[in-house]
SERO-4910 file (N, C-alpha, C, O; in steps of 0.05 Angstrom, whole numbers):
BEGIN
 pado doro    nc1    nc2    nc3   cac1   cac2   cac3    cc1    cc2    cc3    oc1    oc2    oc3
  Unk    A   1032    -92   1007   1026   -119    995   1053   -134    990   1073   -123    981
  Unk    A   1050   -169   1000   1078   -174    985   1078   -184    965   1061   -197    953
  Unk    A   1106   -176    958   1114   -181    927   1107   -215    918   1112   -232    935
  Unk    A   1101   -220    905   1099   -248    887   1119   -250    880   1124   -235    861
  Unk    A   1145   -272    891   1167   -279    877   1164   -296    858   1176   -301    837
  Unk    A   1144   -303    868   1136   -345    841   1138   -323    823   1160   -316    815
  Unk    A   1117   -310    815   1108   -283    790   1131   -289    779   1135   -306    762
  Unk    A   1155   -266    795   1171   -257    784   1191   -264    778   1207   -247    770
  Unk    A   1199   -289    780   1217   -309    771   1213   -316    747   1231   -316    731
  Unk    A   1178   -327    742   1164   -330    728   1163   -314    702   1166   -323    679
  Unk    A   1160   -286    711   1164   -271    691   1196   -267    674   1200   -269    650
  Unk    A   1214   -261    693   1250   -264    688   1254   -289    660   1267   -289    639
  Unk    A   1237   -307    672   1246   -323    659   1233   -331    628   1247   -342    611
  Unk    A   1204   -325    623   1197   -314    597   1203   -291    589   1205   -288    565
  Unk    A   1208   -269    607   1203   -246    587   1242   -236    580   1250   -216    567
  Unk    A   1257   -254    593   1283   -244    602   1304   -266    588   1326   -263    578
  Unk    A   1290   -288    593   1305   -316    596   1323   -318    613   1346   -325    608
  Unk    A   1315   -314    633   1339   -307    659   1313   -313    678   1288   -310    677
  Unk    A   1339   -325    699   1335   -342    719   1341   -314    751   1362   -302    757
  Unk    A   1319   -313    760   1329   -296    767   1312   -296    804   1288   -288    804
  Unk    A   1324   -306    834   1308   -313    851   1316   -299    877   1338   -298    887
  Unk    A   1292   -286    886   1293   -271    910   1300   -281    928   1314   -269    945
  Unk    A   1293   -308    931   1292   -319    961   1292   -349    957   1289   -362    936
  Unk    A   1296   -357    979   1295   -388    979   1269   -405    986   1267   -422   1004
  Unk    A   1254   -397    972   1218   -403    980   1212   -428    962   1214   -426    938
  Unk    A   1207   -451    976   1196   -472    952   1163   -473    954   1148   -479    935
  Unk    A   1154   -466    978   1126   -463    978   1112   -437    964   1124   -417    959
  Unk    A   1094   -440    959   1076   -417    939   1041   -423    953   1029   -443    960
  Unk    A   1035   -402    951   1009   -392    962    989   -398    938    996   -396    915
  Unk    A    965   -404    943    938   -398    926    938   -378    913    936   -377    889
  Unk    A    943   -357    933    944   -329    924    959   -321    898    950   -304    882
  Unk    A    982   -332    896   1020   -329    891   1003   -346    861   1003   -338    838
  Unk    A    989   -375    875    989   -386    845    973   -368    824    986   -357    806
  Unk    A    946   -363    826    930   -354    816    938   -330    804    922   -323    786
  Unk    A    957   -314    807    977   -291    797    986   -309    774    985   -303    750
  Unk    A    993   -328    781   1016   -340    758   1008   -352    734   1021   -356    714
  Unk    A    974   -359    741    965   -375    721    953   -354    712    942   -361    691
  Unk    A    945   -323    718    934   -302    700    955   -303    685    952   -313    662
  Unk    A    980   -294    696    999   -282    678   1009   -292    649   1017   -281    629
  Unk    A   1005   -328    659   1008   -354    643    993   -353    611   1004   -357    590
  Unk    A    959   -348    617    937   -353    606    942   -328    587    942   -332    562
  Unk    A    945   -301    598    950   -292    584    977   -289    565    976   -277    544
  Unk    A    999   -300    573   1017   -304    550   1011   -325    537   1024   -325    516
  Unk    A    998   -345    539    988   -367    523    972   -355    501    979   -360    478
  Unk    A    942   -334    507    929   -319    482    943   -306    466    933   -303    444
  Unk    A    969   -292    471    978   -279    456    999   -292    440   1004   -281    418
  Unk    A   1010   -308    445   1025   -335    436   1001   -343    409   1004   -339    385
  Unk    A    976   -358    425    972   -363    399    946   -349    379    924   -353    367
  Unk    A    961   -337    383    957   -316    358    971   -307    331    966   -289    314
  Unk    A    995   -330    335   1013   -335    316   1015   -367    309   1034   -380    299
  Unk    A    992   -375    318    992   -411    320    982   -415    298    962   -401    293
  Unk    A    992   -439    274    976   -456    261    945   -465    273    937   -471    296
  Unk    A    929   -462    245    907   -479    256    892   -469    276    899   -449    288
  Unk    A    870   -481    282    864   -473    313    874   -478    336    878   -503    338
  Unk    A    881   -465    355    898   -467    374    881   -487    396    857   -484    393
  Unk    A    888   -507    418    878   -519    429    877   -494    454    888   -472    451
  Unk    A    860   -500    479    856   -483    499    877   -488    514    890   -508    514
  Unk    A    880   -465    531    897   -467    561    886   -477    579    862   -474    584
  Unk    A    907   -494    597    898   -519    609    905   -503    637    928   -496    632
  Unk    A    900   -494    658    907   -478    684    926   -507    694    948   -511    683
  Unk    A    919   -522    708    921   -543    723    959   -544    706    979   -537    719
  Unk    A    960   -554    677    981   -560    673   1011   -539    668   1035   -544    665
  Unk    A    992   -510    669   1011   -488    661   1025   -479    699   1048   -475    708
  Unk    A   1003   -480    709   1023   -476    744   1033   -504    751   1052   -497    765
  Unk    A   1033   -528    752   1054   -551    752   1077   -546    735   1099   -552    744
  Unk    A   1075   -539    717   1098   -536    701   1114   -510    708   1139   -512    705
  Unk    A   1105   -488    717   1117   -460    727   1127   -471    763   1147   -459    772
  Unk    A   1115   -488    779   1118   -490    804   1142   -505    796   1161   -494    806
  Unk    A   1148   -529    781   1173   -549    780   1197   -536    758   1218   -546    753
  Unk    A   1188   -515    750   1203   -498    738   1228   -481    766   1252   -479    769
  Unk    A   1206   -473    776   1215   -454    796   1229   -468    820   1250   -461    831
  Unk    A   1210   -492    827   1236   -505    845   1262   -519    838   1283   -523    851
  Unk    A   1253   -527    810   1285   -532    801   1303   -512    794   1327   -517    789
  Unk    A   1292   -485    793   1312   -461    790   1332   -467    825   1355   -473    829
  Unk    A   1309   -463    844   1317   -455    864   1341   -481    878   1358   -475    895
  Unk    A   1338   -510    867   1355   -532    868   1378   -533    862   1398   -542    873
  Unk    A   1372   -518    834   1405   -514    823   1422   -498    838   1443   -510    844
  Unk    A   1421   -486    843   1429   -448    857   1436   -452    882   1458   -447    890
  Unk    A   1412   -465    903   1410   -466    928   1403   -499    935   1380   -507    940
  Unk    A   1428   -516    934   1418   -545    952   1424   -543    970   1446   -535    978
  Unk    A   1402   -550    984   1407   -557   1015   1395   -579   1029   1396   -584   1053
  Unk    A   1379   -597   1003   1370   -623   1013   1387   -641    991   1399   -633    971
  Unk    A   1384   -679   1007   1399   -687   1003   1388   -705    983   1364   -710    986
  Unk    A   1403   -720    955   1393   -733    934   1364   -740    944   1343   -731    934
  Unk    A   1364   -757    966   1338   -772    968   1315   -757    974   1294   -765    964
  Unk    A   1315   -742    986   1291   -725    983   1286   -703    957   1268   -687    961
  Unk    A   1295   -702    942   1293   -682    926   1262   -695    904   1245   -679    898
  Unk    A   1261   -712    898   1229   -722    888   1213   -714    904   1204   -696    890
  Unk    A   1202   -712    922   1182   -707    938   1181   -675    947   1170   -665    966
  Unk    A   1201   -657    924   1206   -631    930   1182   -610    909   1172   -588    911
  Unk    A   1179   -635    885   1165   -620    865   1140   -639    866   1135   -662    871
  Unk    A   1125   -612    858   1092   -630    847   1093   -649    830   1106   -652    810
  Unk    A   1068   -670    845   1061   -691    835   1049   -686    806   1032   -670    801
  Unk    A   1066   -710    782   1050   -701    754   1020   -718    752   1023   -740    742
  Unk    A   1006   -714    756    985   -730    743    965   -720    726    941   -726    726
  Unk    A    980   -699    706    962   -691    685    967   -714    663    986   -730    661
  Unk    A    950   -711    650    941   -729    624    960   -712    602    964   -689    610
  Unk    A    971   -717    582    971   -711    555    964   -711    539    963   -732    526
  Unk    A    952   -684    526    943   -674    513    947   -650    496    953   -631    511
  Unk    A    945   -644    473    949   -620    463    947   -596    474    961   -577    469
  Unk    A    924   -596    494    922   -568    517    934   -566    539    935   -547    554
  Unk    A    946   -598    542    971   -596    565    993   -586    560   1004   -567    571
  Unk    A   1005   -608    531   1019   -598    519   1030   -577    519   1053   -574    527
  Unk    A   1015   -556    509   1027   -522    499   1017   -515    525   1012   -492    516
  Unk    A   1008   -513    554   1001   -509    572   1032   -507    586   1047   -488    591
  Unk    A   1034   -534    590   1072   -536    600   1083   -532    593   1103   -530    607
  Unk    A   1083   -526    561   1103   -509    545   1115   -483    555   1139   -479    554
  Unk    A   1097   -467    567   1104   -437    569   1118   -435    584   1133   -415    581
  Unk    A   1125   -457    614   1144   -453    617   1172   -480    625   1190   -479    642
  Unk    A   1166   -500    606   1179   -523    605   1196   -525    585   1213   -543    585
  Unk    A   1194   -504    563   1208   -489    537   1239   -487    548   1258   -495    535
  Unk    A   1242   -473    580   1264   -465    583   1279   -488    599   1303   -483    603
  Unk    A   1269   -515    609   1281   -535    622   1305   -542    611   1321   -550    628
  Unk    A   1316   -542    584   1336   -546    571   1360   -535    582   1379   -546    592
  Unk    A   1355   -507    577   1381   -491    586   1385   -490    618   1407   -486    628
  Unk    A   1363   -495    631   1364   -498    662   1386   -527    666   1407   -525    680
  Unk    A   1378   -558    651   1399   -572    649   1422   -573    639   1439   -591    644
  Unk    A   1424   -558    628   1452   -554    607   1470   -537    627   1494   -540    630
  Unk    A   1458   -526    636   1464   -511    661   1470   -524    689   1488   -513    702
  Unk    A   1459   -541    699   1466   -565    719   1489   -580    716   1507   -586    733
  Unk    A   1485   -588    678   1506   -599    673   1539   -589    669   1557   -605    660
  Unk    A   1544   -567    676   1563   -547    668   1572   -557    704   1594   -567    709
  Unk    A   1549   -553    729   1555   -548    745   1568   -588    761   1590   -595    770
  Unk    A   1545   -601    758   1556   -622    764   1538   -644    753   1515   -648    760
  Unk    A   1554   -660    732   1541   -676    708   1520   -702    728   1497   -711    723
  Unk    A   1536   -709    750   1524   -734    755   1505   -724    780   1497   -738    799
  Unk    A   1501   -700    777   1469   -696    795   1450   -714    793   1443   -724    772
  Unk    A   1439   -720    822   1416   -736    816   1394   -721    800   1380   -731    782
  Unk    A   1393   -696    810   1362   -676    798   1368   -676    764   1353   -669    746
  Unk    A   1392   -685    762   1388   -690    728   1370   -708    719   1354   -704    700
  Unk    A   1373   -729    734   1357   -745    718   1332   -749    727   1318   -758    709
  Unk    A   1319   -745    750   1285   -726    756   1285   -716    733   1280   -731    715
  Unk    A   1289   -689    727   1288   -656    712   1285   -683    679   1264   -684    666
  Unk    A   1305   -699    674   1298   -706    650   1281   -724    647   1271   -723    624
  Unk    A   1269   -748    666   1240   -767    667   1222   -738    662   1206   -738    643
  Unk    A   1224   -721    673   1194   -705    669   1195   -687    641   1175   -678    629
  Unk    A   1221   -682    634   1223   -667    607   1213   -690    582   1203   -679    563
  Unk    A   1215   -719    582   1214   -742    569   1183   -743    566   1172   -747    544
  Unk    A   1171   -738    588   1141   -738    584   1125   -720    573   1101   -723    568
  Unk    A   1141   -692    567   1130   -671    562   1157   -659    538   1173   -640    540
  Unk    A   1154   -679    515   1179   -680    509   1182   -650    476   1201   -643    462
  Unk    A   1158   -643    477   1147   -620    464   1176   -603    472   1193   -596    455
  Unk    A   1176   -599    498   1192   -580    502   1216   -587    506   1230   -571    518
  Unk    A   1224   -609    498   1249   -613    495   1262   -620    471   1285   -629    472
  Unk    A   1251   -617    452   1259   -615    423   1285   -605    414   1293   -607    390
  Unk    A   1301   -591    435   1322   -582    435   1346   -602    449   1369   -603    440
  Unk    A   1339   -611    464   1357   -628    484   1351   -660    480   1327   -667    477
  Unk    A   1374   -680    480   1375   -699    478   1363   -724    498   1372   -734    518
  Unk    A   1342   -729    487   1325   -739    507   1322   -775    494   1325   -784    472
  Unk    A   1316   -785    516   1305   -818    511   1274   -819    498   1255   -819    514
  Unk    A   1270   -820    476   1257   -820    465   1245   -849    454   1223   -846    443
  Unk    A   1253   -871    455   1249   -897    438   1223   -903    435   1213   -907    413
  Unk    A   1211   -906    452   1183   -916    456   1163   -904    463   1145   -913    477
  Unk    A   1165   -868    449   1147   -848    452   1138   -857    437   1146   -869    417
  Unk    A   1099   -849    452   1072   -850    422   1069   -821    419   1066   -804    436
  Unk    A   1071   -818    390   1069   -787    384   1044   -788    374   1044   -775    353
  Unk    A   1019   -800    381    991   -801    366    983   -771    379    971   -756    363
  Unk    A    987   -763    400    974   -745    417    989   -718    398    978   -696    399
  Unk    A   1009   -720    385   1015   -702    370   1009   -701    346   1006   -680    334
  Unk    A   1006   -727    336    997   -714    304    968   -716    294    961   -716    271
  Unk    A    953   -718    313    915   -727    321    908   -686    322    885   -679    318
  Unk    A    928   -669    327    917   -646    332    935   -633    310    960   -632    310
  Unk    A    918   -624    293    937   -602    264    951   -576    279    972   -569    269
  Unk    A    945   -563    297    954   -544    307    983   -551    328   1000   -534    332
  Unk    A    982   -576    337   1011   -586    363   1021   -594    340   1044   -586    337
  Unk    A   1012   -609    322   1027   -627    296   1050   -602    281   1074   -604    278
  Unk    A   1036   -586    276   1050   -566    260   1080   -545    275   1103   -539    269
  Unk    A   1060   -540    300   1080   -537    317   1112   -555    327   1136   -548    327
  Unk    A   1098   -577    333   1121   -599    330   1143   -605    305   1166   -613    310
  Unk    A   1133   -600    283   1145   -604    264   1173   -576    263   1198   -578    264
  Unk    A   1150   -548    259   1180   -528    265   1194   -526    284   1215   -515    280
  Unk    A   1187   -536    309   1212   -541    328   1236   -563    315   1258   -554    310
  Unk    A   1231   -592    311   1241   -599    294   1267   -591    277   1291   -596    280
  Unk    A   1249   -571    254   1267   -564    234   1279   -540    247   1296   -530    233
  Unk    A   1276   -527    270   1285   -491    281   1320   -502    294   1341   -490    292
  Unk    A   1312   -536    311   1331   -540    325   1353   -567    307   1372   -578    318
  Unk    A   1346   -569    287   1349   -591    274   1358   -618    283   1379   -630    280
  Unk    A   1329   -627    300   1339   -646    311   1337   -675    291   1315   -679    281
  Unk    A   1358   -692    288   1363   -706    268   1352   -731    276   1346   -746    258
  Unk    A   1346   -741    305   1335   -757    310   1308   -760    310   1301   -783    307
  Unk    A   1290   -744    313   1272   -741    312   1260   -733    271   1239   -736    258
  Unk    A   1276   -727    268   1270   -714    234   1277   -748    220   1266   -755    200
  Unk    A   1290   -760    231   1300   -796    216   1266   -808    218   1258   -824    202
  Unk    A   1248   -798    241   1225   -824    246   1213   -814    217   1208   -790    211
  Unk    A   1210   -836    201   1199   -835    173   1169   -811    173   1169   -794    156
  Unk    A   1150   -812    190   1126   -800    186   1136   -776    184   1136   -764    163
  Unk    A   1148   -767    210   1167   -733    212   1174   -725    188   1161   -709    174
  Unk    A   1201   -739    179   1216   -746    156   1197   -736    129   1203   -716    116
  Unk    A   1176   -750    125   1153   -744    104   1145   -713    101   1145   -696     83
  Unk    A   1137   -717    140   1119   -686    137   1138   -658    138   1131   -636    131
  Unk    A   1158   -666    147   1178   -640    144   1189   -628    111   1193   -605    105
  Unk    A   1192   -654     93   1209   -652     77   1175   -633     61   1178   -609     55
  Unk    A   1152   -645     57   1130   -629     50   1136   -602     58   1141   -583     43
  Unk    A   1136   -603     87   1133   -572     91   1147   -552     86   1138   -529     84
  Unk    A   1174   -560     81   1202   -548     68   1202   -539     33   1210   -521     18
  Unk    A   1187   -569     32   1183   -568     -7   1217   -567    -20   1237   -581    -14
  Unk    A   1214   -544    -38   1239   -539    -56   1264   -526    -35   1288   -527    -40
  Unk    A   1252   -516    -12   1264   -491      2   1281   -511     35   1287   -502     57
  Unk    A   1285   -543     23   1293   -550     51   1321   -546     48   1330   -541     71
  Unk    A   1341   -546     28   1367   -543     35   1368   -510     41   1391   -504     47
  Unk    A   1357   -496     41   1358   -472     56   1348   -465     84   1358   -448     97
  Unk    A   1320   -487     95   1331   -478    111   1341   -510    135   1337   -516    158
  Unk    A   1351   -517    119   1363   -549    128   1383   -558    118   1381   -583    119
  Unk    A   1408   -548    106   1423   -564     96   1426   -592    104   1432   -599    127
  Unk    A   1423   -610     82   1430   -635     89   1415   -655     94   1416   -680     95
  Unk    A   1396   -636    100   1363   -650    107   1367   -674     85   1380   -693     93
  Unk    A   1357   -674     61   1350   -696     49   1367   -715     43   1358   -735     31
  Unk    A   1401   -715     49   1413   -738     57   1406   -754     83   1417   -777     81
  Unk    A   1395   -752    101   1390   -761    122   1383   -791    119   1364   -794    104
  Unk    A   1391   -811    129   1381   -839    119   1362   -847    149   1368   -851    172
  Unk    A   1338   -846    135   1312   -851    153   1314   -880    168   1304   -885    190
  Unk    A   1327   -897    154   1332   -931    167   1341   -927    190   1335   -943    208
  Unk    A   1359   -904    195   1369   -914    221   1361   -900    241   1376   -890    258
  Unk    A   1333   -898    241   1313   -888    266   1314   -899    280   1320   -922    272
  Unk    A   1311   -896    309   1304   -915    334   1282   -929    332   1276   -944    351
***
């Protein structure tokens, strides 16, 4: 039988955080996917099982788009051999909706897009696939809570309409202390609640923050 590289890249890269690729394959099989979205679904149930609230469902459709553009941007970084202009038409088309079950769907493996750029950026800042890799991190910006993203004219309704992404959102937030995102007054509100007496521990500084100068 052959091996499932998508899988196991797949796997390297949740269970390892390492980037790790057999071959130079950007195409993936039915077969190849349907491996990926078991493997997916089930780290998603067991994930939330430590979730606030009720957990929204796993979305198939948005958890292998997000593992397929995962994996070809591993294989971009590492191995170019096409030229700026074709490199859009290398990854799947997004036309999922946003939603809380997309959301944490693309999460599982859009979590690690950060360090994959930080990583590009080490190698060569004015890549074009930077700024692809970051339009699609912007839309799915859950998982970029860590990395400095264009944020101005995000609607975060789709996040705080669901108590379970809401809550989630918030400890990313405070885990990575992102200061721009902690300034938008609502955040600002619901974090300093959730912290209570206990935010200069685990926030120093938190409550100097001057909320005015939000985007």
């Amino acid at each position: 039988m052959q091996k499932n590289y998508f899988l196991e890249m797949i796997k390297s890269l949740r269970e390892e955080e390492e980037v790790v690729l057999y071959d130079r394959i950007l195409k993936t099989t039915q077969e190849e996917d349907q491996e990926v979205i078991a493997y997916l679904e089930s780290a998603y149930q067991n994930e939330t099982l430590n979730y606030p609230f009720l957990a929204p469902k796993f979305n198939a459709d948005a958890a292998i788009w997000s593992a397929k553009t995962i994996y070809i941007a591993a294989q971009l970084v590492l191995y170019r051999q096409n030229p700026s202009k074709d490199l859009v038409a290398l990854f799947p088309v997004d036309e999922i909706e946003t939603s809380p079950e997309t959301i944490l769907s693309v999460d599982l493996c859009f979590r690690f897009m950060p360090s994959l750029l930080n990583q590009l950026k080490l190698i060569d800042s004015s890549d074009f696939l930077l700024e692809i890799l970051e339009n699609k991190l912007e839309k799915w910006h859950y998982s970029g809570i860590n990395y400095s993203l264009k944020l101005e004219a995000t609607d975060y309704k789709t996040i705080l309409d669901n108590q379970c992404l809401e809550q989630l959102y918030l400890n990313r937030i405070i885990k990575y202390k992102n200061i721009k995102l902690a300034k938008i007054p609502l955040f600002y509100n619901k974090i300093s609640s959730n912290m209570g007496i206990y935010s200069e521990t685990y926030w120093e500084g938190f409550k100097l923050l001057n909320i005015d100068e939000q985007n």
